[in-house]
Structure formats: C-alpha cells, structure tokens
C-alpha positions as protocol buffer text, in pm:
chain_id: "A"
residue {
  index: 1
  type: UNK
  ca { x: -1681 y: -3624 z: -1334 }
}
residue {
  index: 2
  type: UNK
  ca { x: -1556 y: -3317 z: -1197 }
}
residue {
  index: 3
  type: UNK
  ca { x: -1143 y: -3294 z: -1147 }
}
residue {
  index: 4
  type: UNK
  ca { x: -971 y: -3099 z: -910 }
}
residue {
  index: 5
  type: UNK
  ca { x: -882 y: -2852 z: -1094 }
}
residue {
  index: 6
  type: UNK
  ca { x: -1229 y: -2765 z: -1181 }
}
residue {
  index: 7
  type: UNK
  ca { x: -1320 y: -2796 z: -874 }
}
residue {
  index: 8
  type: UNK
  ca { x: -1083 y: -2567 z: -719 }
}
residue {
  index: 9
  type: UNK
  ca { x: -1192 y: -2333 z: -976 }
}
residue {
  index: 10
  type: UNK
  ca { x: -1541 y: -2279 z: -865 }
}
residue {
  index: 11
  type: UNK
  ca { x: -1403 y: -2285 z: -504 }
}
residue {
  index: 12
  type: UNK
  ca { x: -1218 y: -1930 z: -568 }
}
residue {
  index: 13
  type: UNK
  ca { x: -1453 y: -1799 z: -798 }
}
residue {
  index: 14
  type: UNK
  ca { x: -1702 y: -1850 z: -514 }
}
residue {
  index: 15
  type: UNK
  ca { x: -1506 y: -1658 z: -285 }
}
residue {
  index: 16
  type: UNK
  ca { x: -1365 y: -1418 z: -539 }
}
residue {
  index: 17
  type: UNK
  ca { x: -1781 y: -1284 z: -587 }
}
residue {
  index: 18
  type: UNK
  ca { x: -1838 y: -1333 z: -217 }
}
residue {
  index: 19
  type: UNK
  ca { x: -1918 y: -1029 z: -3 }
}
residue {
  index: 20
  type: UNK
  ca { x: -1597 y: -1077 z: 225 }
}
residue {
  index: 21
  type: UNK
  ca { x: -1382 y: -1100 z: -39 }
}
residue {
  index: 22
  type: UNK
  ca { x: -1509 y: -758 z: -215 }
}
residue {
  index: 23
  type: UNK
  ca { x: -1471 y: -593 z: 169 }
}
residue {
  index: 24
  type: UNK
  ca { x: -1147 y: -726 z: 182 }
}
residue {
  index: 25
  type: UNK
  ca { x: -1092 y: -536 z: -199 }
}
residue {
  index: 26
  type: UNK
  ca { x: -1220 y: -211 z: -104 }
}
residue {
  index: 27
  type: UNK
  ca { x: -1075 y: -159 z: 247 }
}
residue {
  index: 28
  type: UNK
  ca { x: -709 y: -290 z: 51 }
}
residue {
  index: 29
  type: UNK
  ca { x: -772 y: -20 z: -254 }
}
residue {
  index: 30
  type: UNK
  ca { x: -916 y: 245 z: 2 }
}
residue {
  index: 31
  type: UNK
  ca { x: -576 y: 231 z: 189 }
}
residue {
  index: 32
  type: UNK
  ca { x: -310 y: 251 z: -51 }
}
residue {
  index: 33
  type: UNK
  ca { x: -481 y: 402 z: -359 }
}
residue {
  index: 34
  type: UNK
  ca { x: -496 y: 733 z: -179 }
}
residue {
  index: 35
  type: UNK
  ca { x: -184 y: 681 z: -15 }
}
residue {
  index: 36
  type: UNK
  ca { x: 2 y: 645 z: -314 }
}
residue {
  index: 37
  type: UNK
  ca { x: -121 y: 906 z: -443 }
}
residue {
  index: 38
  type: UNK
  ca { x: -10 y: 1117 z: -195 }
}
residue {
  index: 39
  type: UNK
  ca { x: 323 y: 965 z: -191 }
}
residue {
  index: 40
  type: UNK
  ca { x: 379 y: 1021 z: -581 }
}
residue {
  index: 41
  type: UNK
  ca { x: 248 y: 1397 z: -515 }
}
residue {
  index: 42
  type: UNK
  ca { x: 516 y: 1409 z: -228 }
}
residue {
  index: 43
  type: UNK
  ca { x: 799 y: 1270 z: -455 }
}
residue {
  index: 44
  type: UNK
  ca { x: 724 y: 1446 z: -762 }
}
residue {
  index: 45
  type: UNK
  ca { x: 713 y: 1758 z: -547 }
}
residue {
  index: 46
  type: UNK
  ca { x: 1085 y: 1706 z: -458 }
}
residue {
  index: 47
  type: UNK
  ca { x: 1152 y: 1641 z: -791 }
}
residue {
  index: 48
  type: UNK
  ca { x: 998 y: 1950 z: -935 }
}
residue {
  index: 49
  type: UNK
  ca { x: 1169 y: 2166 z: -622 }
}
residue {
  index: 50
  type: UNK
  ca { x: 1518 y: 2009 z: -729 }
}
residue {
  index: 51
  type: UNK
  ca { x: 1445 y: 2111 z: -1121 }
}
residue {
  index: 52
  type: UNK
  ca { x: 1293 y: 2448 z: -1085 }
}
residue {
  index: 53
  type: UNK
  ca { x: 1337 y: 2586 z: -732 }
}
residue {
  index: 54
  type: UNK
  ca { x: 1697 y: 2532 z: -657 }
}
residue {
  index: 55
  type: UNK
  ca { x: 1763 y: 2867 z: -555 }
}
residue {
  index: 56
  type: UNK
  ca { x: 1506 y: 2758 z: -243 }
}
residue {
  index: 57
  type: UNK
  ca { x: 1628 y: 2367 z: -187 }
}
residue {
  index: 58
  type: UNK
  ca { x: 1985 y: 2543 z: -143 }
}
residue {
  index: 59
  type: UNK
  ca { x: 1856 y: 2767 z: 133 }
}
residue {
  index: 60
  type: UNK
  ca { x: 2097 y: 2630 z: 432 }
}
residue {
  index: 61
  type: UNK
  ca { x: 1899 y: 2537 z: 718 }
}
residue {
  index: 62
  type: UNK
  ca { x: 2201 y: 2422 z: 960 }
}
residue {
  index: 63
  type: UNK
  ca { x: 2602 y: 2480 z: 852 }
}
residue {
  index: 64
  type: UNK
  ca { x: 2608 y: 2249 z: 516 }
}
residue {
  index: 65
  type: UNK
  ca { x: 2285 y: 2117 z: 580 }
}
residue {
  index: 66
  type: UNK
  ca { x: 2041 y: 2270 z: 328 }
}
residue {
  index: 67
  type: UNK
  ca { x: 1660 y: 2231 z: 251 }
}
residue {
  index: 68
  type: UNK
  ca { x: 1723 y: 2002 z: -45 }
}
residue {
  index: 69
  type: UNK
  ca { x: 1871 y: 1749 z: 191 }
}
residue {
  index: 70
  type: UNK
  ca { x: 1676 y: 1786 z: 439 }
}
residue {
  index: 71
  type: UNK
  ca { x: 1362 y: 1696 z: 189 }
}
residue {
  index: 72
  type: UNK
  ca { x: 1521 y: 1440 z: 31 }
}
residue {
  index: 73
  type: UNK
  ca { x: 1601 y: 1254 z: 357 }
}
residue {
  index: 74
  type: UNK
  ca { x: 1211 y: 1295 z: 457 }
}
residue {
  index: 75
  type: UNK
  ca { x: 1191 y: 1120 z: 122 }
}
residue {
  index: 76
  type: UNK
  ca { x: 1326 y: 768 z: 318 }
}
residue {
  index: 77
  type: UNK
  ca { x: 1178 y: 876 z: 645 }
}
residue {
  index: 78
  type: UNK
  ca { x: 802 y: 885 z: 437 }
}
residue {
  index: 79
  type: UNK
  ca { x: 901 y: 561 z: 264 }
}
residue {
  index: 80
  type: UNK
  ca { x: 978 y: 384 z: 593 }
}
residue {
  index: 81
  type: UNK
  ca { x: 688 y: 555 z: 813 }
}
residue {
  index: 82
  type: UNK
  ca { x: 394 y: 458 z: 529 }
}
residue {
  index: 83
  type: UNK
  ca { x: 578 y: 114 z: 518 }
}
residue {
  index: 84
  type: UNK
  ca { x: 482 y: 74 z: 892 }
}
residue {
  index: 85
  type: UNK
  ca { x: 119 y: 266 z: 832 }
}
residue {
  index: 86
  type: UNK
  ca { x: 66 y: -27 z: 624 }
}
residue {
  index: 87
  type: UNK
  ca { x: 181 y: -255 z: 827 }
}
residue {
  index: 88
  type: UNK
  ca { x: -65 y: -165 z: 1128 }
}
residue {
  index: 89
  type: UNK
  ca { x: -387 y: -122 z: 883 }
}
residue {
  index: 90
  type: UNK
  ca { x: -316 y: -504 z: 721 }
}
residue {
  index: 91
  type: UNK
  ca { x: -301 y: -604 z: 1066 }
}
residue {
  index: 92
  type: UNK
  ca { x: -586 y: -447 z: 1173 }
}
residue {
  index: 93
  type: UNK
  ca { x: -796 y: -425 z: 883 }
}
residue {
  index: 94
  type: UNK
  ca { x: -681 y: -649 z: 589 }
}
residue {
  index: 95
  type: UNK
  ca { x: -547 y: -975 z: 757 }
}
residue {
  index: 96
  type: UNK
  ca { x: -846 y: -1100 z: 999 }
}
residue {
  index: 97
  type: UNK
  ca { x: -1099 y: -1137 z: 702 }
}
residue {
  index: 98
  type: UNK
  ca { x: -835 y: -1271 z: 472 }
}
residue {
  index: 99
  type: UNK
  ca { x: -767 y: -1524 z: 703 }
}
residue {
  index: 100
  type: UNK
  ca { x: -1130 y: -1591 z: 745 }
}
residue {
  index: 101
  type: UNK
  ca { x: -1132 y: -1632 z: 363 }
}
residue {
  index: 102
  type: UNK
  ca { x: -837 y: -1886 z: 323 }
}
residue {
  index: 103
  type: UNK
  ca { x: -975 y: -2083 z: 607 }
}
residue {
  index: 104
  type: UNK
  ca { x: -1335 y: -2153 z: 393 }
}
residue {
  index: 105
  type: UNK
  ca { x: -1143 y: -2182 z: 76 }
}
residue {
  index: 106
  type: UNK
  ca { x: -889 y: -2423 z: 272 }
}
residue {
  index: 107
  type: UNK
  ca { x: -1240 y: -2580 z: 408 }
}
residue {
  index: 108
  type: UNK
  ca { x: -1424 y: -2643 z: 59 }
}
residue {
  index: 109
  type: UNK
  ca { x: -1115 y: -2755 z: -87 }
}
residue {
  index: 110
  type: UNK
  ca { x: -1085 y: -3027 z: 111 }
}
C-alpha cells in the first residue's frame, strides 16, 4: 500500500526531473546569477573606492555633496531598481511555467 507521503514523493520528484521544471531552473539561475554578480562587483567597488581612493570619493560634485555620497546613494537606488528588474522577469518569465507546474503537481496529488 502506498501512503501519502510516498506518494507525494514521487509526485515532486516527477516534476523536479521534468523538462519544465529544469526551464523554470535555468531561466531563474540565468537571471540572478549574473545579476548578482554584477551587483557584488558594484558594491565591492564602493567599498574598495571608500578604502583606497578617498582622495577621489571626496571630490565635491555639488556644495557638500561629494562623489562618495553620491555612489553610495546609487548603492539603494541599484538595490531598489534590480528589485523591480526582478520583479518584471518573474512575471514574465519565471511565474507562468511555475504556475503551470503547481497546477499538475496540485492535479496528481489529488
């Protein structure tokens, strides 16, 4: 007799080896792997400007306002812009064929 646990088992290892589900892998990893990458480069940039370049991040741009601020601000402007990237490639990209996949594992769970 097979229980339900077993049985729900082999439904998501079904899906987990399915085609979909390593699409819905790679276009997940091919989105943010390089992006946060490039995000880490971008912070540890700033970082490494703040520790060895300060002569340059205190080059004043505007009255008080100097380069080191104004990079460290684009640090939260990057956050919140790659935050919405995100957003618009899950719900273009990511979400339609994980919902397809929750709706057959939702199906042969039944």
């Amino acid at each position: 007799m097979v229980t339900t646990q077993e049985h729900d088992a082999s439904v998501y290892e079904r899906v987990q080896e399915s085609g979909e589900f390593q699409e819905l892998k790679r276009r997940f990893r091919s989105w943010t792997f390089p992006m946060t990458v490039a995000f880490l480069v971008w912070y540890l940039l700033y970082v490494v400007l703040s520790g060895w370049a300060r002569d340059f991040m205190a080059i004043k741009v505007l009255g008080n306002i100097n380069v080191g601020l104004i990079l460290g601000l684009l640090q939260f402007v990057s956050t919140f812009l790659i935050a919405w990237a995100y957003s618009r490639h899950a719900e273009k990209k990511l979400d339609p064929l994980a919902d397809k996949l929750r709706h057959e594992v939702e199906e042969q769970s039944k």
